[in-house]
C-alpha positions in Angstrom: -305.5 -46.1 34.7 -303.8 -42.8 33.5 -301.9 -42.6 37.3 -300.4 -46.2 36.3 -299.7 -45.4 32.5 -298.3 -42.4 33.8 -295.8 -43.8 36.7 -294.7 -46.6 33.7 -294.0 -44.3 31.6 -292.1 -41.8 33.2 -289.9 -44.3 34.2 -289.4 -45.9 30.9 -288.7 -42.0 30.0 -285.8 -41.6 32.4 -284.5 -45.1 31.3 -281.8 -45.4 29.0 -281.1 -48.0 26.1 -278.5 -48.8 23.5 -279.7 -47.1 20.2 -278.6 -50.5 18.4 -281.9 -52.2 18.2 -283.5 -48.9 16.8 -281.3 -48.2 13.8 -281.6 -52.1 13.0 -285.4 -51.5 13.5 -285.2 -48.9 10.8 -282.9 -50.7 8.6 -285.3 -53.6 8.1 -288.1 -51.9 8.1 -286.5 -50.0 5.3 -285.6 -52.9 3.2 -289.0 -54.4 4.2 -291.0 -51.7 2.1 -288.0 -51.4 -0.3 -288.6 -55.1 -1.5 -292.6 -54.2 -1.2 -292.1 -51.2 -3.8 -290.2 -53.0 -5.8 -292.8 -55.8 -5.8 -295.3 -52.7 -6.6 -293.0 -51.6 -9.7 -293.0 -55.5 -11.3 -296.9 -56.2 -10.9 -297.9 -52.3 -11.3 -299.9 -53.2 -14.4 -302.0 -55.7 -12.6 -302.5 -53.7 -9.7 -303.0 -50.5 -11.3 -304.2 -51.0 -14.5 -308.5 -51.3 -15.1 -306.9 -54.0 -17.6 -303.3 -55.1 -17.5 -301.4 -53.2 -20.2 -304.4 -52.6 -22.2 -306.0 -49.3 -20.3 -303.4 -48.1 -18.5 -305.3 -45.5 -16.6 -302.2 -44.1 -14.3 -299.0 -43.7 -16.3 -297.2 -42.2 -13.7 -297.5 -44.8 -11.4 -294.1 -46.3 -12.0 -292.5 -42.9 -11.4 -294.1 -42.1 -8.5 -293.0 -46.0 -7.0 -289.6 -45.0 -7.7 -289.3 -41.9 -5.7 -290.7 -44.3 -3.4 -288.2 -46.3 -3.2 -285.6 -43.8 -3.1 -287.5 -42.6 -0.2 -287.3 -45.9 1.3 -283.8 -46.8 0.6 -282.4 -43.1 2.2 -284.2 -44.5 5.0 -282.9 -48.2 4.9 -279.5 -45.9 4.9 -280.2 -43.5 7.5 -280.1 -40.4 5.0 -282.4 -37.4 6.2 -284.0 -39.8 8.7 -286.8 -37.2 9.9 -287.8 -36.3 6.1 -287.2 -39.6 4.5 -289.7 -41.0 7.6 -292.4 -38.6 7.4 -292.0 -38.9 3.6 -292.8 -43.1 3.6 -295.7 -42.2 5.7 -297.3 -40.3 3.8 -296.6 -42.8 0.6 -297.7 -45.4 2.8 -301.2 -43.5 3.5 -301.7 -42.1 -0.1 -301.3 -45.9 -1.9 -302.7 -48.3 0.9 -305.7 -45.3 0.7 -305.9 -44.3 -2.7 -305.3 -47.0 -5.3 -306.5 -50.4 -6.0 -303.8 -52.1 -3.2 -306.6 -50.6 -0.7 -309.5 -53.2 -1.5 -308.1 -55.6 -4.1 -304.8 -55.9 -3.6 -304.3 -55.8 0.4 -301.0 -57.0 1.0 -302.0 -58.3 4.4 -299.6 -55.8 6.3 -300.2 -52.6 4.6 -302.1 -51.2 8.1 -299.5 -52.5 9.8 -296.9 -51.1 8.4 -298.4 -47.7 8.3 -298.9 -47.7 12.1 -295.3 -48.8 12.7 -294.3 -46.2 9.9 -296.3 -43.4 12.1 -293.9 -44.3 15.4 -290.9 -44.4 13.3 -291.3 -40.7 12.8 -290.5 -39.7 16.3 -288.1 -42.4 17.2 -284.2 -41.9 17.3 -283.2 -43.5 14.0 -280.5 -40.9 13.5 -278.6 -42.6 16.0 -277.2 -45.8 15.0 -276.3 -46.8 11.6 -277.2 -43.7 10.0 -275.1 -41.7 7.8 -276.9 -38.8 9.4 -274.6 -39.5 12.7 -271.6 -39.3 9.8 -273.5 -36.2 8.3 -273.3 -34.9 12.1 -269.8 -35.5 12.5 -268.6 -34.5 9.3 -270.1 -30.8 10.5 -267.4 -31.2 13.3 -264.2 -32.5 11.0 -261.7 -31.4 14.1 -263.4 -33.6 17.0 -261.8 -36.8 17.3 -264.5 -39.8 17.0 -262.8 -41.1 20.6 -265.3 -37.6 21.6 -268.1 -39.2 20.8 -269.7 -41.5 23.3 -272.3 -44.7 22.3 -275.4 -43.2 21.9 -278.0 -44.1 24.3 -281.9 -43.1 24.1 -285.2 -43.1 26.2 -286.2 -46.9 26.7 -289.6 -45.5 25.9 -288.8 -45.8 22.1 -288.8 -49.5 22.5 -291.5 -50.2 25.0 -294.1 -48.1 23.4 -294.0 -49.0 20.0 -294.1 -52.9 20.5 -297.1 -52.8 23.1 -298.9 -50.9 20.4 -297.7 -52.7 17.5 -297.0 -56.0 18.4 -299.0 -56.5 21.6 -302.0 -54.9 20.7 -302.4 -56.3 17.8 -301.8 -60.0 19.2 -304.1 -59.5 21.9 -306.7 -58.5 19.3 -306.1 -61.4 17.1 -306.1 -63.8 19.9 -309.7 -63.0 20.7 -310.7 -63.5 17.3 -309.0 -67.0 17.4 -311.3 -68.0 20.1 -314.0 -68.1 18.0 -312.4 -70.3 15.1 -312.7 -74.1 16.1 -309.4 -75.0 14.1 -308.0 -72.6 16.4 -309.2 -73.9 19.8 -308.3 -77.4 18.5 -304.9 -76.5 18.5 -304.5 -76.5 14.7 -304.3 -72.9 13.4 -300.8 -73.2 12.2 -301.7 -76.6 10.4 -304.6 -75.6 8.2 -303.4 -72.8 6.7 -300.3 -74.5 5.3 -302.0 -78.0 4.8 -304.3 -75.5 1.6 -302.2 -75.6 -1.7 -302.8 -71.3 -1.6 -301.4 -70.6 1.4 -298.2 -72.6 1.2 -294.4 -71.9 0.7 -292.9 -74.1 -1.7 -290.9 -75.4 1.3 -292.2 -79.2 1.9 -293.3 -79.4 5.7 -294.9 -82.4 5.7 -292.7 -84.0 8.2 -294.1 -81.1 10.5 -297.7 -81.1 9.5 -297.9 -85.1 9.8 -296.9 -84.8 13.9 -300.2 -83.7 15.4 -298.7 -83.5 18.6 -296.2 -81.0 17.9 -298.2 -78.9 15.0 -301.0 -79.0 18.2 -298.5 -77.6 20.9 -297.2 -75.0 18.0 -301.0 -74.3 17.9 -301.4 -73.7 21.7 -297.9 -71.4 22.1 -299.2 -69.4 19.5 -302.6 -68.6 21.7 -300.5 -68.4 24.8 -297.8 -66.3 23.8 -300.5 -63.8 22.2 -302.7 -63.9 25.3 -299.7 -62.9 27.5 -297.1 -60.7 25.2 -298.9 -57.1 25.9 -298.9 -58.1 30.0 -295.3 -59.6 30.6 -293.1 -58.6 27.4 -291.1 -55.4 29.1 -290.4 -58.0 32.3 -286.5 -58.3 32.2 -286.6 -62.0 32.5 -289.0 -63.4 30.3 -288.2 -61.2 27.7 -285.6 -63.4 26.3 -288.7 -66.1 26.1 -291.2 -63.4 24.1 -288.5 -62.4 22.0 -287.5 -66.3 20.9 -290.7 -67.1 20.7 -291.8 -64.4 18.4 -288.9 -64.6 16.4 -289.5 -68.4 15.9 -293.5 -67.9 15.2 -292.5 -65.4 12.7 -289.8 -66.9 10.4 -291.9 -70.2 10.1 -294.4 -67.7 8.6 -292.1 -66.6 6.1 -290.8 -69.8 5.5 -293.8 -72.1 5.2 -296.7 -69.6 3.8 -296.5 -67.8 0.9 -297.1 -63.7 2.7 -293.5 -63.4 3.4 -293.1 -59.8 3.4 -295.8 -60.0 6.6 -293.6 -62.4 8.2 -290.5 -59.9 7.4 -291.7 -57.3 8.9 -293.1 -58.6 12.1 -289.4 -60.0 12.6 -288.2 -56.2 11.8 -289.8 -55.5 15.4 -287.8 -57.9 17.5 -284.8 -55.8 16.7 -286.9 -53.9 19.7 -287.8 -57.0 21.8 -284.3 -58.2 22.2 -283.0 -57.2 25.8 -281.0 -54.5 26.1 -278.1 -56.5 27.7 -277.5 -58.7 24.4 -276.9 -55.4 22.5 -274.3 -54.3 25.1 -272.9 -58.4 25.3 -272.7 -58.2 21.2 -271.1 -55.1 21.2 -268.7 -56.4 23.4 -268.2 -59.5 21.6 -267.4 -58.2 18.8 -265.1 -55.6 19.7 -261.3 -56.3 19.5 -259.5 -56.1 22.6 -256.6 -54.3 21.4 -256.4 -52.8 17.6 -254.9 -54.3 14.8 -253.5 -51.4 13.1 -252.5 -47.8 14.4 -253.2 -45.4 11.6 -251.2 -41.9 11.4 -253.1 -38.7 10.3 -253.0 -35.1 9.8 -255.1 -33.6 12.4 -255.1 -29.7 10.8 -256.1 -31.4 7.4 -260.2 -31.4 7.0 -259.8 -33.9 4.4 -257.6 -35.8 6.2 -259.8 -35.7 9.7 -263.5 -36.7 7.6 -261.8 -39.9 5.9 -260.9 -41.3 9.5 -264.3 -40.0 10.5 -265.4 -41.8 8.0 -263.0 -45.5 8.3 -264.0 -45.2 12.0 -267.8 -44.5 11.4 -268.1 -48.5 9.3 -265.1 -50.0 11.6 -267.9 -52.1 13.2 -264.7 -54.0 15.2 -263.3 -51.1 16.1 -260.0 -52.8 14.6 -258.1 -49.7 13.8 -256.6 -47.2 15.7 -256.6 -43.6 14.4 -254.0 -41.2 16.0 -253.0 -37.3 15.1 -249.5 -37.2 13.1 -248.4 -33.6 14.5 -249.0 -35.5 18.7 -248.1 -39.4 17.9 -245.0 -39.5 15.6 -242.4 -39.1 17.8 -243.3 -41.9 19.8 -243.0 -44.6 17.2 -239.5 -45.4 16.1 -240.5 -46.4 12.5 -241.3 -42.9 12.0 -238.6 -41.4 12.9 -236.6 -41.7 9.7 -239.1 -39.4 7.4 -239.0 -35.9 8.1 -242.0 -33.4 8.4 -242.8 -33.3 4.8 -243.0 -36.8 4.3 -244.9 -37.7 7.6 -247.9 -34.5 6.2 -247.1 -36.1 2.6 -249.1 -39.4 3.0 -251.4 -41.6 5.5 -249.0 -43.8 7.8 -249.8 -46.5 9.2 -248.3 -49.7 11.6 -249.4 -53.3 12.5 -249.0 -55.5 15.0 -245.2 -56.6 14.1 -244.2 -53.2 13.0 -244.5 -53.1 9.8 -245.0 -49.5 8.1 -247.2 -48.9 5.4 -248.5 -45.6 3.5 -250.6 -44.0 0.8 -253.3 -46.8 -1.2 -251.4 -49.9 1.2 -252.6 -47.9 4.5 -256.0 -48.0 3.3 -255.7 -51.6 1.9 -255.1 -52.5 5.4 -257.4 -50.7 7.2 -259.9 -52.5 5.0 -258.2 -55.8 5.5 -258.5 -54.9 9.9 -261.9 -54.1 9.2 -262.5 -57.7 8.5 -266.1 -57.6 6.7 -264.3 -55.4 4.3 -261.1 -57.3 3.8 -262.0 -58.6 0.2 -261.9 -55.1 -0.7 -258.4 -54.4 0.7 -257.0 -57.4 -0.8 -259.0 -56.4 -4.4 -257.2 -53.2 -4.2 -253.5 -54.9 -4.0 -254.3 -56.5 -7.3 -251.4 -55.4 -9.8 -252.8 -53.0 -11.9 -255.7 -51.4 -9.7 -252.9 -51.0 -7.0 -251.2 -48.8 -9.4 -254.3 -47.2 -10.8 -255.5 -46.6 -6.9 -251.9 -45.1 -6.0 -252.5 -42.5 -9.4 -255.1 -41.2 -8.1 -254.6 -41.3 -4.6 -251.3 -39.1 -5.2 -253.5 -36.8 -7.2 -255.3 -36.0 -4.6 -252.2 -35.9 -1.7 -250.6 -33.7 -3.5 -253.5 -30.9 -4.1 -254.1 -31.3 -0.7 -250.8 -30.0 0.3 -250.6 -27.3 -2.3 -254.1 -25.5 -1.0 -252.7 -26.1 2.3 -255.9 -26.1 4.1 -256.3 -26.4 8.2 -258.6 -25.6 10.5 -259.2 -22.1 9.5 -261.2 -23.8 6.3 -264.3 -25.4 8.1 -266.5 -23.5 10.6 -267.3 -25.9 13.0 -270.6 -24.6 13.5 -273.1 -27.8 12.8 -275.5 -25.6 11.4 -277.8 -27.6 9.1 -279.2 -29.9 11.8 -282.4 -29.1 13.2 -283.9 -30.9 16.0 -285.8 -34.0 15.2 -288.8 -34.7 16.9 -287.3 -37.4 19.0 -284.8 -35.0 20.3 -287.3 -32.4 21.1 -289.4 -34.6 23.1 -287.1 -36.5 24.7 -284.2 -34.7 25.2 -285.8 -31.2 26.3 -283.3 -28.8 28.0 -285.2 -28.5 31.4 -287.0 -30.6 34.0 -290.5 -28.8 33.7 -290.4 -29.7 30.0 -289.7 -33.4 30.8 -292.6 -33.8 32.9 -294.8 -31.8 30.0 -293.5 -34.4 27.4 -294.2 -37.4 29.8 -298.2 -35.9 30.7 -298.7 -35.5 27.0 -297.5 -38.9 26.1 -299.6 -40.5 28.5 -302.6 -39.0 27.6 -301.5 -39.8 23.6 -301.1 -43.7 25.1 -304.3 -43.3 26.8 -306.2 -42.1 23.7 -304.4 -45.1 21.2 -305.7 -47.7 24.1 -309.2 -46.4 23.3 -309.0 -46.8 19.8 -307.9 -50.2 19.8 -310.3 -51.1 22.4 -312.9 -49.7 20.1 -311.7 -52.1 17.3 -311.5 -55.1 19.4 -314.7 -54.5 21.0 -316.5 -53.6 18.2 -315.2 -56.3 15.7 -313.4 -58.7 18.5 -316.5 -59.1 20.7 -320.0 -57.1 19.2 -319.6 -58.6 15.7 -318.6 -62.3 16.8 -321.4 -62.5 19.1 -323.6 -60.9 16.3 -325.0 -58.1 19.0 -327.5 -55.4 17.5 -326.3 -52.0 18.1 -329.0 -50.2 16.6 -331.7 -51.2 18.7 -331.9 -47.8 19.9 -331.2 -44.4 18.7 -328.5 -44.0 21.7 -327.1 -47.5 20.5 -326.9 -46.2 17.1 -325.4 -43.2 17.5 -322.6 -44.7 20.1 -322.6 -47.4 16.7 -322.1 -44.6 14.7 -319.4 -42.9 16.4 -317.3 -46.2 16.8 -316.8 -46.9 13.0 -315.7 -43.1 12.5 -313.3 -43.7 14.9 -312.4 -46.9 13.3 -312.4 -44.9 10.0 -309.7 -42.6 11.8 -307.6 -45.5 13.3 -307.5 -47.8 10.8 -306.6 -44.9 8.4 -303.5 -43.0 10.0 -302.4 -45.5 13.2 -303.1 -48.6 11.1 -305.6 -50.0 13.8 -307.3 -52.9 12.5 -309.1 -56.6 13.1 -307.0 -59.0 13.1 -309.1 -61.6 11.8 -306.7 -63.6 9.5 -307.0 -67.2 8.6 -309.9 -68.2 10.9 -313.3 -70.4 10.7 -315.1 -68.0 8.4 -312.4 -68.0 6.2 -311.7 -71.6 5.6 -315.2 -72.8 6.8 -316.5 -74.2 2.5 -312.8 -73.6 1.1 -313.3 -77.0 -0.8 -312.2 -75.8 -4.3 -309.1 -74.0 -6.5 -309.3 -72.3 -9.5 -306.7 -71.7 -11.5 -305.6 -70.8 -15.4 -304.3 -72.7 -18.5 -304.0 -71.8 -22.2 -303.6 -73.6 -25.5 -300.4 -72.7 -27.4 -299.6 -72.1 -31.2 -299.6 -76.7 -31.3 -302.8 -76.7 -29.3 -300.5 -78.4 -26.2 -302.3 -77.0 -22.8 -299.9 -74.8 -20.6 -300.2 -73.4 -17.4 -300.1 -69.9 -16.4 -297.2 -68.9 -14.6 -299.9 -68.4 -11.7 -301.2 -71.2 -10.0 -299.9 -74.5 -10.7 -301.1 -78.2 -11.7 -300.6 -78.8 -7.7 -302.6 -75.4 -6.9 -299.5 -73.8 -5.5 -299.2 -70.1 -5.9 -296.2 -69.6 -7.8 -293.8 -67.0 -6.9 -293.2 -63.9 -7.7 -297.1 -64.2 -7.0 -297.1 -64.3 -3.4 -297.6 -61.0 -1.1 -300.4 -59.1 -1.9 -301.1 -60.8 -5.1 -302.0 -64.1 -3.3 -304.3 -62.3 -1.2 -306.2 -60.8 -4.5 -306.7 -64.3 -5.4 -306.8 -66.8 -2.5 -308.7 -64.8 -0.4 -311.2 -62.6 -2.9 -311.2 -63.8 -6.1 -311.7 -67.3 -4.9 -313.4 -67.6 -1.3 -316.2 -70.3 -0.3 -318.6 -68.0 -0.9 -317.4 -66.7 -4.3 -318.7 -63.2 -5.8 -318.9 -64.1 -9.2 -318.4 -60.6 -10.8 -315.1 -59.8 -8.9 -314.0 -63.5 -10.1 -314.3 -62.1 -13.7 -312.7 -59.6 -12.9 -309.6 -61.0 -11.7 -309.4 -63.6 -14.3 -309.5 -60.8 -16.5 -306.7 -59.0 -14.6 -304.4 -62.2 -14.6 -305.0 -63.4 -17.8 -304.3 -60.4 -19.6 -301.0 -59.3 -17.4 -299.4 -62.8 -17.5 -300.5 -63.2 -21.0 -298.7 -60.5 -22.0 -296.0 -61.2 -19.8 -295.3 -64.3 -21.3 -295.5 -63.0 -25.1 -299.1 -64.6 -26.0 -301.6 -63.0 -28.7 -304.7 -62.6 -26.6 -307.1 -62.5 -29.3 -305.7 -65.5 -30.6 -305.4 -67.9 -27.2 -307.9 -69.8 -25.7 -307.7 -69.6 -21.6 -309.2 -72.5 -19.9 -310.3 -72.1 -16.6 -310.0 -75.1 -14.2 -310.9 -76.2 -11.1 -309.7 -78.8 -8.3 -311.6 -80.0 -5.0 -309.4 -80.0 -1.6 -310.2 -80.5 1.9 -310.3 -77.7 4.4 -310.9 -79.5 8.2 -310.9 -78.6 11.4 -310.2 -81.4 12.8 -306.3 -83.2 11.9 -305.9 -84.9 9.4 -302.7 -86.9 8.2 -301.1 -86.1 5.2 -303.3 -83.7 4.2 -300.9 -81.3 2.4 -300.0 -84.0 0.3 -303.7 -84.9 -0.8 -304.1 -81.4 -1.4 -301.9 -81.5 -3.7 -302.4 -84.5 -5.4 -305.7 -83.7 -6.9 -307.0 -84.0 -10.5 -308.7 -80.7 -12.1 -311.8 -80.5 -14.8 -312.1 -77.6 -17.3 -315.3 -75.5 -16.1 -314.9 -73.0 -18.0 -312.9 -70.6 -20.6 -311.9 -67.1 -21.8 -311.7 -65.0 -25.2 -310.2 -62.0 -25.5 -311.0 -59.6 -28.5 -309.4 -56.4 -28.2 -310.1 -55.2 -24.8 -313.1 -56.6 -24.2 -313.1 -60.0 -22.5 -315.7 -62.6 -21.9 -315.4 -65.4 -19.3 -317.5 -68.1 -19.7 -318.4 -70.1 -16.6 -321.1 -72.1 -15.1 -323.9 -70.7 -13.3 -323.1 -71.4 -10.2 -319.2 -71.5 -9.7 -319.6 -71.6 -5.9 -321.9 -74.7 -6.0 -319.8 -76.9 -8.4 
């Protein structure tokens, strides 16, 4: 096995890629745990807090999000890519680890994202949409951007990542499925969305009432992660894998209510997508011959960073940018201003000749841009053209009283360290680059083993309820395994995939949810669960998961149930501007249908069905009491 990982991967080594997909990847996986921090910051009292606004036991919680989410927006950005990556890791570890979201609140992609996280740290995401690639050039102001060539990386930064990932973790959530009988009957993507929980508001009844096609959905799904780790890298079924995926993914987002899981599973495709599309795109969208030829001072620093700059975001590659002191002479429209006029200002000429300088050059350079032409026509608006051309002159004009050329910058590029992508896969000799590709092997080798330890252990041992302590060698090898699944689980993000399947939904005949009495004695419902027993948002994400799947489960643990009713109560109470002390809760519950077998219509009927009071809450103070029956599970 290690001669074959090692033969795959040296070739993927020497293989070269666009770096497109991978700065995508890191965008969206940026704004994928941007919009989860900022989730964090909105429900951090109910999260956080022993009781919502009451105890608030970690005041700097909110604080500590925030630098999160700076963190995580750098990255979304490509600012500091190295330290802003290795930074979200370790935020990632400390609050999936340390606080509340690690048992109560699991967001259903937490490990996931932390193992994805761990291979964004030594993947090239400086490359591509990054101002660290401006950062880089702006080190070199005098280097014309025609110097720098499309950057290209190791194919191994695609490969490796989505076989661990993505393939791994559907091969280990396909064995699981074979032991859920909704599963095998072709329905696991009908019973999830047919329970009032679990659903989007989107109505997909017209889907869920063809059992034909919500079967064959069923089916692909099984298929496609049976065979994804084996046949993704082949060249021409990737295009299938990567539809497929994408398609299996967004009707995640759209019909259940965990959208950021769905999000960030699409974040990966931005790896699946063939190489040849990024090139074919790139193409596309290229102009075939510019729109605008832009004059510039090429012994001005100032001058040679802003077309660094206009180049950097010209996406189109619409505007030509060419040296003054070289180019003038050649264009008769420049012929009638003389030397200090030509240094004076930023020149530039269209397609039918026409010359424009100062704030108008720029106005159409944003206007060739295209995605940016609002902005050029915004800034020929009477008044904030003249406002723009104050300024601008300003500027000019203290430019050309310093006087400042090339003697002002040391074009050293000091400031830039190596970043661990570049010191593994760009190493300045051949005996390093077969070093790099034995030690990665062996680091693929030792992840394969940890996975097949979790699908093993919890895939195959657990399912078929094996005892591994029949003996003391069996116990110690039992032993070992879970703190290696400690270990995994912790920092790669290795986990069961278990999600949705017979022992989940197996008794899920019953909803809870929360009303109170206001100041007329009308009864209203909590901005939580509604009278259809739809989740409401913003309380989807990991705040469905506190409630659909442990708070209220078939097999319901009545002391966490308290303690979540306690929890909702009491943030969306005060939320919603109630006096605790004086409002009566009312806690009600509604009987659905949870089968394994199709049924028609059942989302509707779901949904259609009339609640009974079982049982209420008082506050006084912070002390709660929630009064239910004696056996909430069996009603």
């Amino acid at each position: 096995m290690y001669k074959f990982f090692h033969s795959k991967i040296n070739a993927l080594y020497l293989k070269k890629a666009p770096a497109t997909g991978v700065g995508l990847f890191r965008m969206l996986f940026g704004l994928v745990t941007l919009q989860e921090i900022l989730f964090l910051i909105y429900f951090n009292h109910l999260i956080f807090d022993p009781i919502p606004f009451l105890d608030v036991e970690f005041p700097m919680i909110v604080f500590f999000l925030w630098l999160w989410a700076l963190i995580a927006l750098a990255l979304t950005l490509g600012y500091r890519c190295q330290t802003v990556s290795i930074a979200n890791y370790i935020f990632w570890l400390i609050f999936v680890n340390f606080t509340p979201m690690q048992r109560d609140f699991d967001g259903g992609f937490d490990l996931f994202m932390t193992g994805a996280n761990f291979f964004l740290i030594f993947m090239p995401i400086d490359k591509a949409f990054a101002l660290d690639s401006l950062r880089k050039k702006f080190a070199t102001p005098f280097v014309h951007y025609s110097k720098y060539s499309l950057p290209e990386v190791s194919a191994l930064v695609y490969y490796l990542p989505v076989a661990i990932c993505l393939g791994f973790l559907y091969f280990d959530s396909v064995i699981h499925k074979m032991f859920a009988e909704h599963w095998r009957n072709g329905l696991g993507a009908w019973l999830p969305t047919s329970i009032p929980y679990y659903m989007s508001a989107l109505d997909m009844s017209w889907l869920l009432n063809n059992e034909i096609l919500e079967k064959m959905i069923g089916y692909t799904i099984i298929i496609f992660q049976f065979t994804f780790l084996f046949f993704f890298h082949q060249r021409r079924l990737r295009p299938i894998f990567f539809w497929v995926g994408v398609g299996m993914h967004l009707g995640i987002t759209l019909s259940f209510n965990i959208y950021p899981f769905g999000m960030g599973m699409l974040a990966f495709y931005t790896l699946v997508m063939p190489f040849s599309w990024y090139r074919c795109i790139a193409g596309w969208l290229t102009v075939k011959q510019p729109l605008l030829t832009v004059f510039y001072d090429q012994q001005c620093p100032l001058c040679c960073r802003t077309v660094l700059l206009l180049n950097h975001f010209d996406v189109c590659r619409s505007v030509s940018y060419k040296p003054m002191q070289t180019n003038a002479k050649s264009y008769p429209a420049l012929n009638a201003l003389n030397e200090q006029q030509l240094l004076a200002d930023l020149y530039a000429l269209d397609g039918q000749g026409r010359l424009f300088s100062g704030v108008a050059t720029y106005a159409q350079i944003l206007i060739a841009m295209r995605y940016t032409a609002w902005l050029g026509w915004l800034l020929k608006v009477p008044g904030i053209f003249q406002l723009a051309c104050y300024r601008y002159r300003r500027i000019a004009d203290t430019r050309l009283r310093l006087k400042c050329d090339v003697s002002c910058v040391a074009e050293t590029g000091a400031g830039f360290s190596k970043t661990l992508y570049e010191k593994i896969f760009e190493p300045d000799n051949l005996k390093a680059t077969r070093g790099f590709v034995s030690k990665i092997t062996k680091v693929l080798v030792v992840i394969v083993f940890l996975q097949l330890n979790s699908t093993i252990h919890y895939g195959l041992l657990y399912r078929f309820d094996v005892n591994t302590r029949q003996t003391s060698l069996t116990s110690a090898m039992t032993d070992m395994s879970n703190a290696l699944l400690m270990f995994s689980n912790t920092f790669l993000g290795i986990t069961p995939h278990a999600l949705y399947l017979h022992d989940h939904f197996a008794g899920y005949n019953h909803l809870l949810a929360i009303t109170y009495l206001d100041k007329d004695g009308n009864e209203q419902w909590l901005p939580f669960v509604n009278e259809q027993g739809r989740l409401l948002a913003p309380n989807w994400g990991r705040v469905h998961s506190m409630w659909a799947n442990i708070a209220v489960t078939p097999n319901i643990d009545e002391l966490r149930l308290k303690k979540f009713i306690m929890k909702v109560t009491a943030f969306w109470g005060k939320k919603i501007g109630l006096d605790l002390d004086n409002t009566h809760f009312i806690v009600k519950m509604k009987k659905i249908n949870a089968p394994f077998l199709w049924e028609k219509d059942l989302r509707n009927n779901n949904l259609a069905g009339s609640w009974q009071a079982i049982g209420y809450v008082k506050w006084h103070g912070k002390v709660v009491k929630v009064f239910l029956p004696e056996d909430v599970d069996g009603l």
